[in-house]
C-alpha positions as a printed NumPy array, in Angstrom:
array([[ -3.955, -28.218,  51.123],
       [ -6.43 , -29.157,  48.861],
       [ -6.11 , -26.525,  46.51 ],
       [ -8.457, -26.473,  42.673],
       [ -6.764, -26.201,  39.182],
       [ -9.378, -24.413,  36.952],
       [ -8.911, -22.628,  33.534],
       [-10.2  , -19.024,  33.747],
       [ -9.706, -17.513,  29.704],
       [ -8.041, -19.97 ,  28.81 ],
       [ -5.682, -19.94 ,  31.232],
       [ -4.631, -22.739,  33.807],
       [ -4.394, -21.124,  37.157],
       [ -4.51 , -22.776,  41.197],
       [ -7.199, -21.509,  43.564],
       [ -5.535, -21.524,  46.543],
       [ -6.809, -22.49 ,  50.151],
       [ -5.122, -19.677,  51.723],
       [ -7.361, -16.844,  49.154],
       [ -5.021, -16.751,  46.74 ],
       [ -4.782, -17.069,  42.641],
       [ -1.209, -18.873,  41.363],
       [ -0.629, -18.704,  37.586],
       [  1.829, -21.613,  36.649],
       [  2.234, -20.213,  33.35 ],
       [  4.22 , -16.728,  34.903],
       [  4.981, -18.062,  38.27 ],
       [  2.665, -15.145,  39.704],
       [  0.522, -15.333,  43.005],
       [ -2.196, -12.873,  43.237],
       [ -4.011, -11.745,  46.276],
       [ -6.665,  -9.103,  47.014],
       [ -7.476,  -7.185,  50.05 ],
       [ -5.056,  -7.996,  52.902],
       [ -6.445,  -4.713,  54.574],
       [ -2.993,  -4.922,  57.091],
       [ -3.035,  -3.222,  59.89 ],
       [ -6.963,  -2.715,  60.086],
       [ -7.193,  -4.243,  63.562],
       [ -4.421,  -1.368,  64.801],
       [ -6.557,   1.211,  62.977],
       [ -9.307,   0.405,  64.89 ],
       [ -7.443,  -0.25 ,  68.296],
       [ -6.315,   3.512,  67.263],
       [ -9.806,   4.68 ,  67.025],
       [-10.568,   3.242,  70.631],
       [-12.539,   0.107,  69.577],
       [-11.291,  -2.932,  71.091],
       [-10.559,  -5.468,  68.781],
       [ -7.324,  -8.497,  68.999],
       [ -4.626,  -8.07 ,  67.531],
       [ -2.38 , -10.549,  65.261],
       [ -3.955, -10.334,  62.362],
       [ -1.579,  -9.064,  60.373],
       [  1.068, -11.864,  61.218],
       [ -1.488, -14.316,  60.71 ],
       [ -1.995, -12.949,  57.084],
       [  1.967, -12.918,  56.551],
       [  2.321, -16.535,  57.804],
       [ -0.275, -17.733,  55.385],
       [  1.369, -15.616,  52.697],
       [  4.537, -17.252,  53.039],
       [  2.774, -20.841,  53.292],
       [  1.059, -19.424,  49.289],
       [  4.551, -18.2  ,  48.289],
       [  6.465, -21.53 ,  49.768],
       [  4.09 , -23.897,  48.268],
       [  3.861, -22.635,  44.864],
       [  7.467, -21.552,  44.126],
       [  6.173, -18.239,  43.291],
       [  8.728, -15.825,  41.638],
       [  6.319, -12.645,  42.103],
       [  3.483, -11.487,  44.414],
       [  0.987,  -8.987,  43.114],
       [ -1.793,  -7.731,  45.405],
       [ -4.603,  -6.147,  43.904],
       [ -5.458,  -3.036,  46.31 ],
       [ -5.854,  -2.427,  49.746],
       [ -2.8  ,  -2.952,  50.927],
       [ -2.781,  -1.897,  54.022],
       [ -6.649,  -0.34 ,  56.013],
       [ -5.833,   3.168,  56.743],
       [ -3.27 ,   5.424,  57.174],
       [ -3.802,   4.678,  61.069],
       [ -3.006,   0.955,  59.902],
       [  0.873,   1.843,  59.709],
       [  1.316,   1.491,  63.952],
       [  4.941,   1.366,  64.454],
       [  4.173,  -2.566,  65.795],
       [  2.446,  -3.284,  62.286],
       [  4.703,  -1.747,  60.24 ],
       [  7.828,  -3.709,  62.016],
       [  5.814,  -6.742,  61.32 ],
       [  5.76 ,  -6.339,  57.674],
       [  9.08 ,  -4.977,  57.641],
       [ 10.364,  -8.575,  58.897],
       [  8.48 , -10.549,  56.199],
       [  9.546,  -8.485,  53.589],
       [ 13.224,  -9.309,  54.899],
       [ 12.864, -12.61 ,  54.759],
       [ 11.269, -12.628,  51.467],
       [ 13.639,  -9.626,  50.264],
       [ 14.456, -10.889,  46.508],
       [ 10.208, -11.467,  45.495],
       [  9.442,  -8.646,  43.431],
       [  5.68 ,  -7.429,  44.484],
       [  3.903,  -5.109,  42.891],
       [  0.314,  -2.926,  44.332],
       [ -1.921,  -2.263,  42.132],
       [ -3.278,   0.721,  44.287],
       [ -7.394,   0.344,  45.495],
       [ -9.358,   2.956,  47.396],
       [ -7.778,   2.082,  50.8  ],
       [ -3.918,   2.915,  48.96 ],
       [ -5.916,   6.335,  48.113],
       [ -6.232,   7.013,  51.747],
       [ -3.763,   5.02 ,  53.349],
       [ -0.542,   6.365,  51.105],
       [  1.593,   4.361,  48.929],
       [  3.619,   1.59 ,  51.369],
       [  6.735,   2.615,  53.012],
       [  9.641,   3.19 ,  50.043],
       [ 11.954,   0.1  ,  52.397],
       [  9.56 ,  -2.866,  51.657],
       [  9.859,  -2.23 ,  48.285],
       [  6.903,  -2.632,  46.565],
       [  5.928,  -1.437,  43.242],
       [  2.769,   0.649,  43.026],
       [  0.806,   1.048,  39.698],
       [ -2.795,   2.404,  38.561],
       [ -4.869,   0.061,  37.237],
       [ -5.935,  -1.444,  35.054],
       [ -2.38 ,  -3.637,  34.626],
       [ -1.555,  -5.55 ,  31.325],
       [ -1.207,  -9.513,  32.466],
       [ -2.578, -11.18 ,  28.97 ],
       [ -4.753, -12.957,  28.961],
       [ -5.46 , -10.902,  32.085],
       [ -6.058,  -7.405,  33.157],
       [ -5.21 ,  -7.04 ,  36.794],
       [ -7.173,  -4.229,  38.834],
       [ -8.8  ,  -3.162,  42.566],
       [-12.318,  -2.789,  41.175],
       [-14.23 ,  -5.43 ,  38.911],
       [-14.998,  -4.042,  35.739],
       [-15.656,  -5.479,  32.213],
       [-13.218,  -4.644,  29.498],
       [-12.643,  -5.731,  25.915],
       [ -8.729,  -5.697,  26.064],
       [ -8.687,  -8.997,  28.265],
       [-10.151, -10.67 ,  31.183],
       [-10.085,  -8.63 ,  34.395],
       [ -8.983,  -9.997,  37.736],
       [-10.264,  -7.684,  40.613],
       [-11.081,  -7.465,  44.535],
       [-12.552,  -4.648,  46.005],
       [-16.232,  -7.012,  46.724],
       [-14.763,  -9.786,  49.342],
       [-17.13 , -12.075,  47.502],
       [-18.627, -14.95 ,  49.461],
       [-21.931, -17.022,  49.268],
       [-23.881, -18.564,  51.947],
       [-24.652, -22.538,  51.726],
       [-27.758, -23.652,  53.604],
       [-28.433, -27.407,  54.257],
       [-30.362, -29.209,  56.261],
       [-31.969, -28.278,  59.396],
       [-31.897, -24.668,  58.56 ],
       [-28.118, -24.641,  58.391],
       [-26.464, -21.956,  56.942],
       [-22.35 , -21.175,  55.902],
       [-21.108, -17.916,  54.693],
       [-17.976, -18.625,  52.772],
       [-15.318, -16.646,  51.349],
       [-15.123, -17.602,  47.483],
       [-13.619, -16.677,  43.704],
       [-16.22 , -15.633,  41.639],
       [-15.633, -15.635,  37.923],
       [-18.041, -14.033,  35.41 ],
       [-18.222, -13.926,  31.37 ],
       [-15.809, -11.344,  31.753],
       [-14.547, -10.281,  34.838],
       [-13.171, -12.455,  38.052],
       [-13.093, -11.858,  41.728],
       [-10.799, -13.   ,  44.498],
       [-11.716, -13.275,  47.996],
       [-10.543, -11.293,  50.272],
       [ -7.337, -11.983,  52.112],
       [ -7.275, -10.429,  54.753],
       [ -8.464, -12.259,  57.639],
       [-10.246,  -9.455,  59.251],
       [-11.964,  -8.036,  56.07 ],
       [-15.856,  -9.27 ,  56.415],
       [-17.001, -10.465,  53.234],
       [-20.826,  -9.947,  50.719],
       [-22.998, -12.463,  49.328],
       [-22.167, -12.049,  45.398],
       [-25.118, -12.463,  42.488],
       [-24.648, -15.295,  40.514],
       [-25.8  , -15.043,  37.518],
       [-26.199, -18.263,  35.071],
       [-23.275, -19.274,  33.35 ],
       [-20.74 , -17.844,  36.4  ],
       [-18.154, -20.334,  38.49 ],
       [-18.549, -19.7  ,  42.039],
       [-15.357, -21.946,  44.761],
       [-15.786, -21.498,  47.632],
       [-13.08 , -21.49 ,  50.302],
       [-13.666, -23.7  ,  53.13 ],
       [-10.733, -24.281,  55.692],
       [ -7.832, -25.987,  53.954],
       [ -9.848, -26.234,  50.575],
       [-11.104, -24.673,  47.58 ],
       [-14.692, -26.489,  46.126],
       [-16.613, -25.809,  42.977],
       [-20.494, -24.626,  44.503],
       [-23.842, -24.386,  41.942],
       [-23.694, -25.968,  38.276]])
C-alpha cells in the first residue's frame, strides 16, 4: 500500500490507502463515516441497490487494523446509515468482525446518523461519546469545527476534489483535507458519495487514489 507519513500539528500521523488516519505516537486508527448498513436501508426502502458493502468496509478495516498494529479504533460518527441499516444480515456481519477483533477497544464518537440510527448494539462493544473528544494535540469530533483547545479531526463532509488533465479528463477523488485549524477524513464507507471541498491557500489536500495516498495543489 503506498500509504503518506505527514505531520498534521505537529504530530506524525499515516494517511492510509484504505481512508484511514493511524497515529504512531498512541497506536490509534481513526476513520470517519462507514455509513454500515446504508445499502440494506435502502434495499428496505424498496430501491434496488447491491449489497456487500458492509463486508467490503470490514475487510478493508481489518487490512488498516492488521497493517498498522493498531491497539484502538475510533470512528468519528456515522456509524452505521439508519436505524433501517441494522437488517438482521448486517448486523450478523458486524457481529463476526467484532468477534474476531474482540480485545480492540473502539470508541464512536456519535454524528447525526448515531442521532437517528441509535447507539450500536450493547454486544459489539463499542464506546459511544459526544464530541468534541480530548486526543492532544487533537480534538476528535463528527462535524469540522475550529476550536482553540487543539486541532480538530472531523468527518461529516466526505471531502474529495476533482483532478482534470488533459483531453478534458476529469477524477473525483476521495481525499484528507487539512486546514489552519481543523482536518477532514474521507469518508469510509464505500457507499457514502463524496463533495468537492474549498481549498483555501495555505490547506494540504491527499488525495486517495486506489492503493495510494498523494499530496494534490502546492
Amino acid at each position: 500500500m503506498g500509504d503518506l507519513e505527514t505531520t498534521v500539528a505537529g504530530e506524525r500521523v499515516l494517511l492510509l490507502a484504505e481512508r484511514a488516519l493511524f497515529r504512531p505516537l498512541t497506536g490509534e486508527l481513526l476513520v470517519a463515516d462507514p455509513h454500515w448498513g446504508k445499502a440494506a436501508a435502502f434495499r428496505a426502502a424498496g430501491v434496488p441497490v447491491p449489497g456487500g458493502t458492509t463486508a467490503e468496509g470490514l475487510e478493508r478495516l481489518t487490512r488498516a487494523l492488521e497493517r498498522t498494529g493498531a491497539a484502538k479504533l475510533v470512528i468519528l460518527g456515522d456509524l452505521f446509515h439508519a436505524r433501517s441499516s441494522k437488517q438482521p444480515a448486517t448486523l450478523d456481519t458486524v457481529r463476526a468482525w467484532r468477534d474476531r477483533h474482540a480485545a480492540l477497544p473502539v470508541t464512536l464518537i456519535r454524528g447525526n446518523h448515531d442521532r437517528h440510527a441509535g447507539d450500536p448494539p450493547g454486544e459489539l462493544g463499542i464506546d459511544c461519546c459526544e464530541a468534541p473528544c480530548a486526543a492532544l494535540p487533537f480534538l476528535l469530533a463528527h462535524h469540522p469545527f475550529e476550536a482553540e483547545a487543539g486541532y480538530v479531526l472531523a468527518g461529516h463532509v466526505h471531502p474529495s476534489v476533482t483532478l482534470r488533465g488533459a483531453g478534458r479528463q476529469r477524477e473525483r477523488l476521495p481525499c484528507f483535507h487539512f486546514g489552519a485549524r481543523v482536518g477532514v477524513l474521507p469518508a469510509f464507507g464505500a457507499f457514502t458519495g463524496t463533495a468537492d471541498v474549498a481549498v483555501e491557500p495555505g490547506d494540504r489536500v491527499f488525495v486517495v487514489a486506489g492503493d495510494q495516498v498523494l499530496r494534490v495543489g502546492g
